[in-house]
VOKE-223132 format. One record per residue: residue in one letter; x, y, z of N, C-alpha, C, O in turn. Coordinates in steps of 0.05 Angstrom, whole numbers, padded with zeros to 5 digits, always signed. Layout:
N
AXYZXYZXYZXYZ...
This chain:
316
X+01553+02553+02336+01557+02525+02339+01564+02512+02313+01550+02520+02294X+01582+02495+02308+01596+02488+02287+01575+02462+02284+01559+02454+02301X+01578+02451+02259+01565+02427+02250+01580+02407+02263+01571+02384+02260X+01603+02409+02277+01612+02385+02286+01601+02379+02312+01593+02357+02319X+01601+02401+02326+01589+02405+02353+01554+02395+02349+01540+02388+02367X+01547+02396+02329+01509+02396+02329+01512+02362+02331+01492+02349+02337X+01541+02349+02326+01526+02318+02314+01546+02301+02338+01551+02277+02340X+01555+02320+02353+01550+02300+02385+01530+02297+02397+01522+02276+02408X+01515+02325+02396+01500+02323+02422+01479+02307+02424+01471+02305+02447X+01469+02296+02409+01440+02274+02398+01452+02250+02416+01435+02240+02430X+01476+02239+02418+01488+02219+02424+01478+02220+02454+01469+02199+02463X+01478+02242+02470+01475+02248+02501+01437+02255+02508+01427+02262+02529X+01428+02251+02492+01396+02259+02494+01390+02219+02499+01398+02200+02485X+01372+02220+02526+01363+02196+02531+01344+02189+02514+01334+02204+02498X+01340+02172+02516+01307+02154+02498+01286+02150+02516+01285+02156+02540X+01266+02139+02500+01245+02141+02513+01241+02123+02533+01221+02126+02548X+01264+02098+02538+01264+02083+02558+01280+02092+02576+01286+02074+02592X+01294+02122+02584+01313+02128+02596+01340+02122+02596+01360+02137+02599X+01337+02098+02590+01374+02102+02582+01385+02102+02550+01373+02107+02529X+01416+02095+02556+01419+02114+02528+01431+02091+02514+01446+02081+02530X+01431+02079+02493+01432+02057+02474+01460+02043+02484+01462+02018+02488X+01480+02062+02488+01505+02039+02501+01495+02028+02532+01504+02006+02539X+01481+02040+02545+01474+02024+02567+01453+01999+02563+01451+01981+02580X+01440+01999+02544+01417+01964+02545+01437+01958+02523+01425+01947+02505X+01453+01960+02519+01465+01939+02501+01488+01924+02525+01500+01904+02518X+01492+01932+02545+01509+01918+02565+01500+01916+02593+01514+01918+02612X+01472+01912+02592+01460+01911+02624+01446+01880+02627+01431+01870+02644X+01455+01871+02604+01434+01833+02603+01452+01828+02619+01472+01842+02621X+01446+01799+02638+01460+01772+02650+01487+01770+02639+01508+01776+02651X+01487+01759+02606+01503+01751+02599+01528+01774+02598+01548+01764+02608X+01532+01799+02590+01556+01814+02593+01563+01829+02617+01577+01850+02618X+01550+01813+02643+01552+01829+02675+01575+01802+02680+01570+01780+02671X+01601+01808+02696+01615+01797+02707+01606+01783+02732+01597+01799+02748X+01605+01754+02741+01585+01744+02762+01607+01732+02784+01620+01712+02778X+01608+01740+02802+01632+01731+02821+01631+01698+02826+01609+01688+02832X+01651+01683+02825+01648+01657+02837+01660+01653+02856+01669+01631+02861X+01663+01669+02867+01680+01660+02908+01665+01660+02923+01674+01656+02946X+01633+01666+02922+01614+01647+02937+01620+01613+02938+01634+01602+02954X+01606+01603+02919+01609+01573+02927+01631+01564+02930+01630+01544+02943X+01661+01573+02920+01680+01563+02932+01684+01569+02956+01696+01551+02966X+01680+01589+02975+01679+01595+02997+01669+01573+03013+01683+01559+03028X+01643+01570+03010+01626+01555+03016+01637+01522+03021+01632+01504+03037X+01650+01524+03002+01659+01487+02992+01686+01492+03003+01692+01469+03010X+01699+01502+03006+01725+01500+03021+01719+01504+03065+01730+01495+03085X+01704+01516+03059+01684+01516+03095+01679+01492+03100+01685+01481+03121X+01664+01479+03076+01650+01454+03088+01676+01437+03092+01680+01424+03112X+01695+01441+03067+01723+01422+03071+01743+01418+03104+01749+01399+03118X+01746+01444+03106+01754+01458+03135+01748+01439+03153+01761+01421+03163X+01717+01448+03156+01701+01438+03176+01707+01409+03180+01712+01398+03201X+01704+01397+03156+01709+01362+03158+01736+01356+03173+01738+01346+03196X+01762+01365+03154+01788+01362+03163+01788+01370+03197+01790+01353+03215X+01787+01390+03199+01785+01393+03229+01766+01372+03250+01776+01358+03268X+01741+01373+03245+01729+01364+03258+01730+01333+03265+01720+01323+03285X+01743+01320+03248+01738+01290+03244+01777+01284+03242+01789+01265+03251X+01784+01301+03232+01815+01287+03222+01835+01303+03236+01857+01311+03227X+01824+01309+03264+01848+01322+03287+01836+01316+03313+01814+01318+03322X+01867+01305+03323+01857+01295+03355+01838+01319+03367+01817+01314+03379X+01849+01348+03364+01836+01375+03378+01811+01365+03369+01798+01350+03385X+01801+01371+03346+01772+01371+03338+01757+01356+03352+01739+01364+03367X+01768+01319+03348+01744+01297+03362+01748+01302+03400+01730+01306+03417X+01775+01302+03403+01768+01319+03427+01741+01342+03432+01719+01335+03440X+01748+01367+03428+01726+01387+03428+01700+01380+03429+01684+01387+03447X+01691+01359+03403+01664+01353+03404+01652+01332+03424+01632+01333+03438X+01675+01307+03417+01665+01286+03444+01663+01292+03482+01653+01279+03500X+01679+01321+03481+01678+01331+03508+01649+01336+03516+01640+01327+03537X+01630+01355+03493+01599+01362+03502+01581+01338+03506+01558+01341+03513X+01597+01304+03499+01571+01291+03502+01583+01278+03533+01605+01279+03543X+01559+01267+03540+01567+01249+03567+01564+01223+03563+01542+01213+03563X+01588+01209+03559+01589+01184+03555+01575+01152+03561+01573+01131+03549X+01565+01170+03595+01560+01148+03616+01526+01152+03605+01519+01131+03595X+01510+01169+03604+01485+01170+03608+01466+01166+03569+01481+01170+03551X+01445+01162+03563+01428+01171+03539+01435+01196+03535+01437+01213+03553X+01439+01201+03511+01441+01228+03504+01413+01240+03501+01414+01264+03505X+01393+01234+03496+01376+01251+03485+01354+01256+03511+01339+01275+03509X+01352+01237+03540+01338+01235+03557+01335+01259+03568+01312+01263+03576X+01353+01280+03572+01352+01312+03590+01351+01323+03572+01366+01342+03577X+01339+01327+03540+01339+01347+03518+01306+01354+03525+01287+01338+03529X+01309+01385+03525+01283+01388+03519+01262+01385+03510+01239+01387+03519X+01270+01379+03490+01257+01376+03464+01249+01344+03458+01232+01334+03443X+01268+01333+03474+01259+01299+03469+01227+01291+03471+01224+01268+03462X+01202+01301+03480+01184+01284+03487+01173+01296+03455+01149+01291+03451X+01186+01309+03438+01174+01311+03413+01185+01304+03396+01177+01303+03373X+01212+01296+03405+01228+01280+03382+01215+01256+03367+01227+01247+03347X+01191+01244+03375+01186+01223+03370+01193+01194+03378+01185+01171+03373X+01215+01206+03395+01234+01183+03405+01215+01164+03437+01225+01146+03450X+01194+01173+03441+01174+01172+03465+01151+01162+03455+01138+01176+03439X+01144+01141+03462+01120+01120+03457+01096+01139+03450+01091+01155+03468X+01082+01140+03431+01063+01162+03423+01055+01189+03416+01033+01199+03417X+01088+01201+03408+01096+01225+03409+01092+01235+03380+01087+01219+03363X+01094+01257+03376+01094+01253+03343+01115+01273+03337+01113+01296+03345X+01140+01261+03319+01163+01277+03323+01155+01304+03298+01137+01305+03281X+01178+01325+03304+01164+01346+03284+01192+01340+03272+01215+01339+03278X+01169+01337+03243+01191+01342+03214+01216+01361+03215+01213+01384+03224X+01245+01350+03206+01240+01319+03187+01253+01304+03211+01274+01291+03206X+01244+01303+03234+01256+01287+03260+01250+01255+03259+01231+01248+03244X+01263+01236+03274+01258+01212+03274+01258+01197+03251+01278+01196+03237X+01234+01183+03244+01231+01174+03217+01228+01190+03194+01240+01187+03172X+01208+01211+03202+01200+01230+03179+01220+01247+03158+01207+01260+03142X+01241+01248+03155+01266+01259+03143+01258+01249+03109+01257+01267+03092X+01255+01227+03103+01246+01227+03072+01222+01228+03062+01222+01236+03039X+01194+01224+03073+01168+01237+03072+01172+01265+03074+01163+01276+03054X+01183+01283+03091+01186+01298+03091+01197+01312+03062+01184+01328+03050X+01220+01303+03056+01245+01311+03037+01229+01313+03009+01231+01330+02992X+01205+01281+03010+01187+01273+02976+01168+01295+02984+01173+01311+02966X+01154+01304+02994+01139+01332+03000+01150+01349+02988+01145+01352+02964X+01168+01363+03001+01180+01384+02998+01183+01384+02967+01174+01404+02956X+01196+01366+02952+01201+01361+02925+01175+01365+02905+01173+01378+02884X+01157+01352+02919+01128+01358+02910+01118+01383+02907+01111+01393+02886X+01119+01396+02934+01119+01423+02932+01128+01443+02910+01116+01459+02895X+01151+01437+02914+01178+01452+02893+01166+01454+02858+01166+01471+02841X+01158+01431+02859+01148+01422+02825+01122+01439+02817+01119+01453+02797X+01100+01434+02842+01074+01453+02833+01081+01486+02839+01062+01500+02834X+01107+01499+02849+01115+01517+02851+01116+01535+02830+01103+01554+02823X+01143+01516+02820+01158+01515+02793+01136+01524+02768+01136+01545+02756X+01118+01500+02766+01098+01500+02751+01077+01529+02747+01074+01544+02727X+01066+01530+02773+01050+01553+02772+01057+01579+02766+01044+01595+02753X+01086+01580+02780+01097+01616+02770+01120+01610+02745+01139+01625+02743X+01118+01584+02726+01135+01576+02703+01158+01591+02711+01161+01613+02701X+01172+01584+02725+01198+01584+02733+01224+01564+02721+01241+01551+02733X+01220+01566+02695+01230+01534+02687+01264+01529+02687+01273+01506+02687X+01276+01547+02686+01301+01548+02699+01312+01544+02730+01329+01529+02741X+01298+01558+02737+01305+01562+02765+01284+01535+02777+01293+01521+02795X+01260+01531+02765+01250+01506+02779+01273+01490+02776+01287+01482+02795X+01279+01485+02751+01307+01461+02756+01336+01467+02770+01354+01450+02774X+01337+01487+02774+01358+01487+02795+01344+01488+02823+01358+01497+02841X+01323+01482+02829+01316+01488+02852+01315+01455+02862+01321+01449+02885X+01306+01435+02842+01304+01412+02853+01337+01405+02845+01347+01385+02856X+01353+01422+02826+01383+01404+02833+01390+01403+02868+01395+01386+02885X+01386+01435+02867+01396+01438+02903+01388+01418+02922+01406+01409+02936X+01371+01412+02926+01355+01385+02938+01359+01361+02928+01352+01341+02942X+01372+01357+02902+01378+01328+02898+01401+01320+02909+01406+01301+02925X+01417+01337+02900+01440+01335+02908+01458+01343+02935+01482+01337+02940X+01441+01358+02950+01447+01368+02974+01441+01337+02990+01459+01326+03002X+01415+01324+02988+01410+01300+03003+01428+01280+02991+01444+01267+03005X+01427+01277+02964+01442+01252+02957+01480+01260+02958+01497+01243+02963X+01483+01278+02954+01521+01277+02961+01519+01274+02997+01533+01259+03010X+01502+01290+03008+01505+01282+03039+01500+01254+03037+01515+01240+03051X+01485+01244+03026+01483+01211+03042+01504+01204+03022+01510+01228+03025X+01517+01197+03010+01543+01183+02993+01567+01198+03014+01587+01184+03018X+01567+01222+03026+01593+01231+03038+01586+01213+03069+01605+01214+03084X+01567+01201+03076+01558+01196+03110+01574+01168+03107+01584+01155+03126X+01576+01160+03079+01578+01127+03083+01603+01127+03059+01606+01106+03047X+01615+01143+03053+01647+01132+03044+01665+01158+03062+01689+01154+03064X+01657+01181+03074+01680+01191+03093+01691+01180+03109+01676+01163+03120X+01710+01180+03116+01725+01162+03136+01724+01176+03161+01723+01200+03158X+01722+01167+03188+01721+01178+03215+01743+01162+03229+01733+01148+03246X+01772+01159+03228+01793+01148+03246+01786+01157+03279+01785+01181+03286X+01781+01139+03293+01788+01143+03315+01815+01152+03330+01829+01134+03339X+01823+01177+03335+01849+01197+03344+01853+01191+03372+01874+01181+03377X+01840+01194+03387+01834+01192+03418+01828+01175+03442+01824+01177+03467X+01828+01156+03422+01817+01129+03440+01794+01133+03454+01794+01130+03478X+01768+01143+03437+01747+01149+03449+01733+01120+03459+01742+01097+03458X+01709+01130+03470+01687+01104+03479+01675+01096+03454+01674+01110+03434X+01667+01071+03458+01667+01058+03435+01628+01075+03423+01620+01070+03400X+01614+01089+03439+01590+01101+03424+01602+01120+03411+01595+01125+03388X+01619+01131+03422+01631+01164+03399+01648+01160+03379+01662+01177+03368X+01645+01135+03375+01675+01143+03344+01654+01137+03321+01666+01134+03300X+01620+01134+03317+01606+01136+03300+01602+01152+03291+01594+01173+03301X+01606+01145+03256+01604+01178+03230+01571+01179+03232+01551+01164+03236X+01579+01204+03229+01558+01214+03231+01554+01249+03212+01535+01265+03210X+01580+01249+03203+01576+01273+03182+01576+01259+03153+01589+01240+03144X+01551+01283+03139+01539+01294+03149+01512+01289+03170+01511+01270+03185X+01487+01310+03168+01474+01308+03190+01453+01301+03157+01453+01317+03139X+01441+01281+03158+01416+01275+03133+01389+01294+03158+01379+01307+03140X+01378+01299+03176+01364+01311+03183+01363+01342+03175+01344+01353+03165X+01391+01354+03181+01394+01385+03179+01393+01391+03153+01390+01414+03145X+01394+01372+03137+01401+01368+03103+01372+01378+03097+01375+01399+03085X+01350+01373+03100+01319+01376+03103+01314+01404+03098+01308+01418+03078X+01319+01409+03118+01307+01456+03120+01322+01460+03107+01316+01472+03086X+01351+01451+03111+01366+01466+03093+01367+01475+03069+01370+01498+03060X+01364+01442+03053+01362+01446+03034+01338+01460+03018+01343+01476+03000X+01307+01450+03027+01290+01461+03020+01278+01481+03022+01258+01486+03009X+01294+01502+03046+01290+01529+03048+01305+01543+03023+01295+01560+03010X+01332+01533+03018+01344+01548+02989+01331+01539+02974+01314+01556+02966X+01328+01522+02964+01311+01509+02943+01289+01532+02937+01291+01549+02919X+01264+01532+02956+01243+01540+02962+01257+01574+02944+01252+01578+02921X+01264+01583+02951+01263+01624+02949+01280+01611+02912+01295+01627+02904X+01278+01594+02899+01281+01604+02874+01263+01601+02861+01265+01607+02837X+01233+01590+02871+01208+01586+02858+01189+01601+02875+01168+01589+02879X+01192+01623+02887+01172+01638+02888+01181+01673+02874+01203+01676+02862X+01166+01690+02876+01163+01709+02877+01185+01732+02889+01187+01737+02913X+01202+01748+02868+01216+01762+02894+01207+01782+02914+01223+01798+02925X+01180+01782+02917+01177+01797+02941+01172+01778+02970+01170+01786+02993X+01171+01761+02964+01151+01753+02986+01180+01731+02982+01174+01718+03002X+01202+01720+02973+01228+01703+02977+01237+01712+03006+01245+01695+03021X+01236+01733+03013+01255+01737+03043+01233+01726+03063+01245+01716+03083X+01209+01724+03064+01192+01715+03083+01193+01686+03074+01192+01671+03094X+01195+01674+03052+01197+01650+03053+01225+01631+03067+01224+01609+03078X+01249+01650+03061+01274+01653+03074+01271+01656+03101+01286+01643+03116X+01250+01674+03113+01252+01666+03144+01229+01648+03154+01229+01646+03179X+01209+01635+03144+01202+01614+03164+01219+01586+03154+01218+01565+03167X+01228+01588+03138+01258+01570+03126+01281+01560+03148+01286+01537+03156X+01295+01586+03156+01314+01584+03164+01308+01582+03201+01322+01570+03217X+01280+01600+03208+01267+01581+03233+01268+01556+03244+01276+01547+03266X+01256+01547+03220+01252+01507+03214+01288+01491+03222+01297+01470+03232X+01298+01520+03208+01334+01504+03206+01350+01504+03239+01369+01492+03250X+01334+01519+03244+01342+01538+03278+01332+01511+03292+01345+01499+03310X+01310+01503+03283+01301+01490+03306+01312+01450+03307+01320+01433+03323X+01307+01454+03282+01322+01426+03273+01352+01418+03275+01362+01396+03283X+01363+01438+03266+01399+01440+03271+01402+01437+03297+01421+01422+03297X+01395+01441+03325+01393+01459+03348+01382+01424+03357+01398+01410+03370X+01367+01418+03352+01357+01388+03366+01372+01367+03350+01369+01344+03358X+01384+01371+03333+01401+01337+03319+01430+01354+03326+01443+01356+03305X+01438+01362+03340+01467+01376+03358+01457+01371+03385+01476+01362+03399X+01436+01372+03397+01438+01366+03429+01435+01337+03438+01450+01325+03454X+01403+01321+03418+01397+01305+03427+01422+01276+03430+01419+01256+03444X+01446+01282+03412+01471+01256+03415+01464+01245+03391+01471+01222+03392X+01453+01250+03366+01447+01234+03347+01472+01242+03332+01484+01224+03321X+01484+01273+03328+01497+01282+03316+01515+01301+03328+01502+01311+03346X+01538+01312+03326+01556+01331+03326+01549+01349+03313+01536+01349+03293X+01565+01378+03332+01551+01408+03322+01573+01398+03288+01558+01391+03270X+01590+01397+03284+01605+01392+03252+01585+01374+03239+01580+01390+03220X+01569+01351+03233+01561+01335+03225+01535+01359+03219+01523+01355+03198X+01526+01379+03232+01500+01395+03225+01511+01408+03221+01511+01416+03244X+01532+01427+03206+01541+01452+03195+01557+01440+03174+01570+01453+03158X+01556+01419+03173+01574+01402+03149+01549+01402+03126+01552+01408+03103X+01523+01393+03138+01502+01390+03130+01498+01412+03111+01504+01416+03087X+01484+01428+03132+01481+01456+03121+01512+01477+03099+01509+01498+03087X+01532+01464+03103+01551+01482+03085+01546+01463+03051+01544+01475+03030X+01545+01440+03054+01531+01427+03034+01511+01437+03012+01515+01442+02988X+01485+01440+03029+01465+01456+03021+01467+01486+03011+01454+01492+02991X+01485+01507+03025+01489+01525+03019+01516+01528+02991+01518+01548+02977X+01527+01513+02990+01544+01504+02963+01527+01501+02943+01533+01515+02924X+01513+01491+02941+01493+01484+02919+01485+01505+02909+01489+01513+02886X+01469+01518+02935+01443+01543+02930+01464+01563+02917+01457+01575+02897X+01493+01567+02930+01508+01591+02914+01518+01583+02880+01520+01598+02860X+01523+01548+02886+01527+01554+02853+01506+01553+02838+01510+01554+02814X+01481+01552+02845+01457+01555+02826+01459+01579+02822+01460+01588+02799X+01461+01596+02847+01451+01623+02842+01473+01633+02818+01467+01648+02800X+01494+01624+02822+01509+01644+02802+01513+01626+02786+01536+01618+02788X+01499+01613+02766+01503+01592+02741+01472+01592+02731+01470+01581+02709X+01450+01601+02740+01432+01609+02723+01423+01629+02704+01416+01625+02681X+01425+01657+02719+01428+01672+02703+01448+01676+02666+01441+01690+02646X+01468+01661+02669+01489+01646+02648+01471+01627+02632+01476+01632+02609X+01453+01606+02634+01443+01596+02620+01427+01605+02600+01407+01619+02604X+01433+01597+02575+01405+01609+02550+01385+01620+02560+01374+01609+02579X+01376+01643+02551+01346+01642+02551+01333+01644+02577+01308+01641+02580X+01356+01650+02604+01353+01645+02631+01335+01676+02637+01344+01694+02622X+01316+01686+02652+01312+01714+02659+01340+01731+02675+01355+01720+02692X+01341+01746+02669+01366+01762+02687+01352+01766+02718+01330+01775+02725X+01368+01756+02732+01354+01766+02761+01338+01788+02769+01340+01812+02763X+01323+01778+02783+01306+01798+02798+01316+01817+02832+01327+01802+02847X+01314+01839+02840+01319+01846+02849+01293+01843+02880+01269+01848+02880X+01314+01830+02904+01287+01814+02920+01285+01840+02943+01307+01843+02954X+01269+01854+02949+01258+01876+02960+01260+01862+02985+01244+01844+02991X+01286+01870+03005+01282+01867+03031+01280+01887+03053+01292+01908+03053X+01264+01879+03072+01248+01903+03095+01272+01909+03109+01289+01892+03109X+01275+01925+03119+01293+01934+03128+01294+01912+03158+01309+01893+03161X+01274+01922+03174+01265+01905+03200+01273+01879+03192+01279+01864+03211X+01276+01870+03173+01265+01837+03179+01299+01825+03187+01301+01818+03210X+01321+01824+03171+01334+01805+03176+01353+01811+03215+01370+01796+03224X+01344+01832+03228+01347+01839+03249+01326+01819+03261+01337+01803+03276X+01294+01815+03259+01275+01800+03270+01285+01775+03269+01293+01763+03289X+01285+01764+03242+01292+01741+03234+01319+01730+03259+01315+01712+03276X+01338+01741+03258+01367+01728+03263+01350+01719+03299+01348+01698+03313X+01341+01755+03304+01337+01754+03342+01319+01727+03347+01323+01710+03365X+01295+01726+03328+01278+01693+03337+01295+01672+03330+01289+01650+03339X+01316+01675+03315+01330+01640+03306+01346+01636+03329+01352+01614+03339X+01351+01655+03335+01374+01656+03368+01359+01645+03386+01365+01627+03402X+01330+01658+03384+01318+01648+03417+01314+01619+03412+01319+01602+03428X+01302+01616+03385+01287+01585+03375+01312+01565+03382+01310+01545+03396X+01335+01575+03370+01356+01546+03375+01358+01550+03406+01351+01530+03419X+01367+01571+03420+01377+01559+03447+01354+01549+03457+01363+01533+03473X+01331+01547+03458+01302+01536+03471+01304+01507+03469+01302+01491+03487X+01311+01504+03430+01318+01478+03422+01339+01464+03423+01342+01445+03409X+01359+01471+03441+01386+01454+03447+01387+01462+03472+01409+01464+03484X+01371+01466+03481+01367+01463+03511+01374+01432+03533+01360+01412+03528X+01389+01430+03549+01386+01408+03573+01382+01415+03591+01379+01439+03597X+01380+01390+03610+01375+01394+03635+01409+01380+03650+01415+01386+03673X+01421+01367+03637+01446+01359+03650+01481+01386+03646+01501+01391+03660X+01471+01398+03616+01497+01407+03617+01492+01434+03605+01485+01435+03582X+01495+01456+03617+01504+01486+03611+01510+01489+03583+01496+01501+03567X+01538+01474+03577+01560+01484+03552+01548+01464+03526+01548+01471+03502X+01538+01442+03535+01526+01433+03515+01497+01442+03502+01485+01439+03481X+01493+01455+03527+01463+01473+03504+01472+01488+03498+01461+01496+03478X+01491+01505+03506+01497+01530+03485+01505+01521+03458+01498+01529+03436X+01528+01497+03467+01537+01497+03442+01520+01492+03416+01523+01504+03395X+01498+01470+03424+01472+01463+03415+01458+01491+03394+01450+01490+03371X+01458+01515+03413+01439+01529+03398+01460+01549+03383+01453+01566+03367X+01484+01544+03390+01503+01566+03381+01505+01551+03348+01502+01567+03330X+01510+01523+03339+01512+01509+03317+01482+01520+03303+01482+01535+03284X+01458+01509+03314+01431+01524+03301+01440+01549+03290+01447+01548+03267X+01441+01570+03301+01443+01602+03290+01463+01596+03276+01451+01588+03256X+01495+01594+03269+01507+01594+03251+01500+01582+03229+01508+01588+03207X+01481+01562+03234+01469+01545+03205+01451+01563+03196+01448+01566+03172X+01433+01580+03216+01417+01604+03207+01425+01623+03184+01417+01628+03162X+01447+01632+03200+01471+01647+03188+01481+01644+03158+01487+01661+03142X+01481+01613+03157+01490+01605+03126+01478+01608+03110+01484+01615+03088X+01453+01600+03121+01432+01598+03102+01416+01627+03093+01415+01632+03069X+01406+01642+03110+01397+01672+03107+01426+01680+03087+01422+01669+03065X+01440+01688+03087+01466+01687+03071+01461+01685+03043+01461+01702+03026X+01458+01656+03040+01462+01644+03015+01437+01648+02998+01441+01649+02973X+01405+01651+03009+01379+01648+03009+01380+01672+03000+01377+01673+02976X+01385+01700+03016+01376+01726+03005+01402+01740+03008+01404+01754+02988X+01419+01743+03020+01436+01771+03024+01456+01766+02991+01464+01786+02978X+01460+01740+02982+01477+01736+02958+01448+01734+02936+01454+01739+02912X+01437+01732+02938+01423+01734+02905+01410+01761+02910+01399+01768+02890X+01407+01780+02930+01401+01803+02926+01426+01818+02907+01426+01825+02883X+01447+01821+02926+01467+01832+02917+01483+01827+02878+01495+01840+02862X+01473+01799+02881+01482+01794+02855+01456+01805+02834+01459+01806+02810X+01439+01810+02844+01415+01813+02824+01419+01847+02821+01417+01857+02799X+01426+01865+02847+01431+01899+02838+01459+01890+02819+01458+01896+02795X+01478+01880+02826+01502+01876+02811+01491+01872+02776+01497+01887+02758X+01475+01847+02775+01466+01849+02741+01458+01866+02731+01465+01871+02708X+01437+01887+02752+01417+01914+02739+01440+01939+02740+01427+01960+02739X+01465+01942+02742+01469+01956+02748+01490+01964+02722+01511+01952+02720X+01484+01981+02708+01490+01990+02675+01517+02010+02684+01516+02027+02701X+01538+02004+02670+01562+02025+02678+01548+02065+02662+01528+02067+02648X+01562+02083+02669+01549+02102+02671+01571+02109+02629+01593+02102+02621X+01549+02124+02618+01556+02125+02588+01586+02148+02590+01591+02165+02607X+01596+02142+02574+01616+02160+02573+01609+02191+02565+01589+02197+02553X+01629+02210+02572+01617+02231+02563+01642+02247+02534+01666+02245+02532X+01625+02261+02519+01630+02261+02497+01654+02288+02503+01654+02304+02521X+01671+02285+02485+01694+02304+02494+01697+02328+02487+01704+02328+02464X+01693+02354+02497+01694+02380+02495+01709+02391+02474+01732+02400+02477X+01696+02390+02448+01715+02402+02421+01710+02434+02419+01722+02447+02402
């Protein structure tokens, strides 16, 4: 063996941390490539959704067809004698009045979260997602424009996107999985997106709102949660993601109960197509949110840990 050959091979002997000096010099946050066609995805959906839904005769057609003009909307919803909407009822959060007690909770929450597992990055992106998920929904509810296309009845040409109720789980279920723990984030992710099943699913049946006005909601919320997710890790001093350990079983459990929970909860007693549609809007808001909550910061977190393989030294 020649002396030239003796003073490669040291180069290919791992260390005592296993890898080999060119790999931790390029496995931080900062020199991993971080995809951004999540949140534009996201923000061009929510765009979609509006243009169609609100700014085409088809759209206000489609949606004003599931309500019934002549009767209360919310009187044959299942779910009405808990809406709160019934003399002594007590509506479940964030239904009826409760939507901003609710919302200052949740925020409360978020902070002693933050605090306890010093999360101090991600605590503050966790209350951006919630500031701004509620406050651009309520600034988009009251300067979007809703033209009447159709010559509807004069109850249906009221804006109503987005949905400030669906804005609630939504937002505070993403919020929520960046101040805990990554093992235990996908269980927080599914009694989250439950809450969203059940809430989305009753502000689409009861007539307060349109299935668009609750997925407008929720694409809102899920915009946020993706550009946090991929703009923290980039900040100073940020930890590089964690990699969130999901059960295999669960997001199969998870999806099959949000299915049963919304159709239960957009349930009537007057119309067939309007409870489906009811619980079919719930699960796709499920959908967004499970999504944005765990299947994208998993994937982006193996993507950070994941060190390209060292080159190999060339056969002299």
């Amino acid at each position: 063996m020649t002396q030239h050959d003796s003073s490669i091979l040291p180069a290919h002997r791992p260390d005592t941390s296993g890898q080999t000096p060119e790999v931790r010099a390029v496995s931080g946050p900062s020199s991993t490539k971080r995809p951004w066609m999540p949140p534009l995805l996201y923000a061009l959906g929510l765009l979609a959704m509006y243009l169609f839904a609100v700014h085409t005769p088809v759209g206000q057609r489609a949606e004003n067809g599931i309500f019934n003009s002549s009767e209360a909307g919310s009187l044959d919803a299942w779910f009405y004698p808990l809406s709160g909407s019934e003399l002594d009822s007590t509506p479940m959060p964030p239904m009826g009045q409760s939507a901003e007690p609710t919302l200052m909770v949740g925020l409360a929450v978020l902070v002693v979260l933050a605090l306890v597992g010093r999360y101090w990055w991600r605590g503050c992106a966790a209350l951006a997602i919630v500031v701004l998920t509620a406050g651009g929904g309520e600034v988009l509810h009251k300067v979007l424009p809703r033209p009447d296309l159709v010559n509807a009845p004069e109850n249906l040409v009221f804006q109503g996107f987005p949905s400030g109720h669906a804005t609630v789980p939504a937002a505070l279920t993403l919020a929520a999985v960046f101040v805990v723990a990554p093992r235990i984030r996908p269980y927080v992710a599914a009694i989250g997106v439950l809450w969203l099943a059940c809430t989305a699913s009753v502000s689409a049946t009861m007539g307060g709102h349109r299935p668009s006005d609750v997925l407008g909601a929720t694409l809102i919320a899920c915009t946020c949660s993706a550009l946090a997710t991929w703009l923290v890790p980039l900040l100073p001093r940020a930890a590089a993601p964690d990699v969130m350990p999901i059960p295999r079983a669960l997001p199969a459990v998870v999806l099959a109960l949000s299915a049963a929970l919304a159709l239960v909860c957009g349930a009537r007693d007057d119309s067939l197509t309007r409870s489906l549609t009811s619980g079919a809007t719930g699960f796709v808001c499920v959908a967004l949110v499970w999504y944005a909550a765990v299947i994208l910061p998993s994937r982006l977190a193996q993507t950070a840990g994941r060190a390209p393989r060292p080159r190999r030294a060339p056969d002299l």
